[in-house]
C-alpha positions as YAML, in Angstrom:
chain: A
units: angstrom
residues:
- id: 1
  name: UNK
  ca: [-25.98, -9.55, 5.60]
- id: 2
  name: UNK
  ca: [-28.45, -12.05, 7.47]
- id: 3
  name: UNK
  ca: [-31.12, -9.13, 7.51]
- id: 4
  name: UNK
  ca: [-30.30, -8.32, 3.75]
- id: 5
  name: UNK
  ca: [-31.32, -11.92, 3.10]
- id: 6
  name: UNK
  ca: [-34.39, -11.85, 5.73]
- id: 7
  name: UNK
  ca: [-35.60, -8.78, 4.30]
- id: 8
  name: UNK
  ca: [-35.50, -10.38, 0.64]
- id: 9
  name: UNK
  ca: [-37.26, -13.40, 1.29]
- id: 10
  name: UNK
  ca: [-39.84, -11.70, 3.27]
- id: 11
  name: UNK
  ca: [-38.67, -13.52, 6.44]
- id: 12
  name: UNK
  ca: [-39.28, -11.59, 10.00]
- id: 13
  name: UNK
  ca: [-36.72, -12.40, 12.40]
- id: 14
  name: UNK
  ca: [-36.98, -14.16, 15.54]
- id: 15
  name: UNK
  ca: [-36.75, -11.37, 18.61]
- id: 16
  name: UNK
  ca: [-35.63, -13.98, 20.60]
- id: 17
  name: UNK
  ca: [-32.86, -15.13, 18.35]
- id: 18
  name: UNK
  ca: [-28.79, -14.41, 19.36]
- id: 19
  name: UNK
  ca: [-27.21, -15.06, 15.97]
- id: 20
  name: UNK
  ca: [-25.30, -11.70, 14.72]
- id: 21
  name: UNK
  ca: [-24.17, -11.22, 11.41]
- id: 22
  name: UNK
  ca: [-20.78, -11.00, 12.37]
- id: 23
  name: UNK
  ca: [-21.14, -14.50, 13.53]
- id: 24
  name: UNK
  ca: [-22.28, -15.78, 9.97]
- id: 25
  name: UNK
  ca: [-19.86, -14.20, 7.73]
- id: 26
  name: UNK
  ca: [-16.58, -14.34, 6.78]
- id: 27
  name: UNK
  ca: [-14.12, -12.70, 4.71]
- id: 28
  name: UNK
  ca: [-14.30, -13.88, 0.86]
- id: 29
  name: UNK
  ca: [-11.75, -13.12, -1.46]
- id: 30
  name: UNK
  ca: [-12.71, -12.16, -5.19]
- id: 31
  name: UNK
  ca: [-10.09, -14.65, -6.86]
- id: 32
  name: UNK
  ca: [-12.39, -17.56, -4.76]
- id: 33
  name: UNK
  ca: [-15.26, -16.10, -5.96]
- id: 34
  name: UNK
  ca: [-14.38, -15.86, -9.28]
- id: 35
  name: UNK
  ca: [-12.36, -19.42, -9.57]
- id: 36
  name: UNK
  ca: [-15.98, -21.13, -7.73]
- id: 37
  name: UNK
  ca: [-18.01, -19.71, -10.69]
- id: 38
  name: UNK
  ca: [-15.22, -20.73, -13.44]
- id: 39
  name: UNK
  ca: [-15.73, -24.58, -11.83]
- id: 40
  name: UNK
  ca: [-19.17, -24.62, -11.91]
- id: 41
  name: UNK
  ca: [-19.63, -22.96, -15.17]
- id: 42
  name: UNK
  ca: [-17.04, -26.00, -16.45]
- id: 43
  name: UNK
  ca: [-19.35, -28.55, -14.63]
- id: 44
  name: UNK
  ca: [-22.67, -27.43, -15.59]
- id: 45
  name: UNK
  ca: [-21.00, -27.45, -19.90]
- id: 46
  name: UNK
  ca: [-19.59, -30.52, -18.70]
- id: 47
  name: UNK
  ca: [-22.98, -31.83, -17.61]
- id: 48
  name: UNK
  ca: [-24.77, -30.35, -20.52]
- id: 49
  name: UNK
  ca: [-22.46, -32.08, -22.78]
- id: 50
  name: UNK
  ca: [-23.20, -35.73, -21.26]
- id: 51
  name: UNK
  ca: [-19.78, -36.13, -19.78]
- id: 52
  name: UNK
  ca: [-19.31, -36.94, -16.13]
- id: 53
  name: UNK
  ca: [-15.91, -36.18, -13.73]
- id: 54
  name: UNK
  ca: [-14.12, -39.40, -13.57]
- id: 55
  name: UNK
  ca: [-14.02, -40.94, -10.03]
...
């Protein structure tokens, strides 16, 4: 995945570098995924509404 991202952004990678993609990843499961982007979409309407999360 580190090389997709390289690749994307145009970035060459370092030949001297040791970091492995297996080293960077890690399993995700879609339910996280999908409850991360329901809590941000609720905090961005949240901001855009003038309302702030009570400490």
């Amino acid at each position: 995945m580190m090389h997709a991202i390289q690749v994307k952004l145009g970035i060459t990678n370092d030949r001297d570098s040791n970091i492995a993609d297996a080293d960077l990843e890690m399993e995700t499961n879609p339910d996280d995924v999908l409850s991360e982007i329901a809590r941000l979409e609720l905090r961005e309407k949240n901001h855009a509404n003038g309302r702030r999360k009570p400490k």
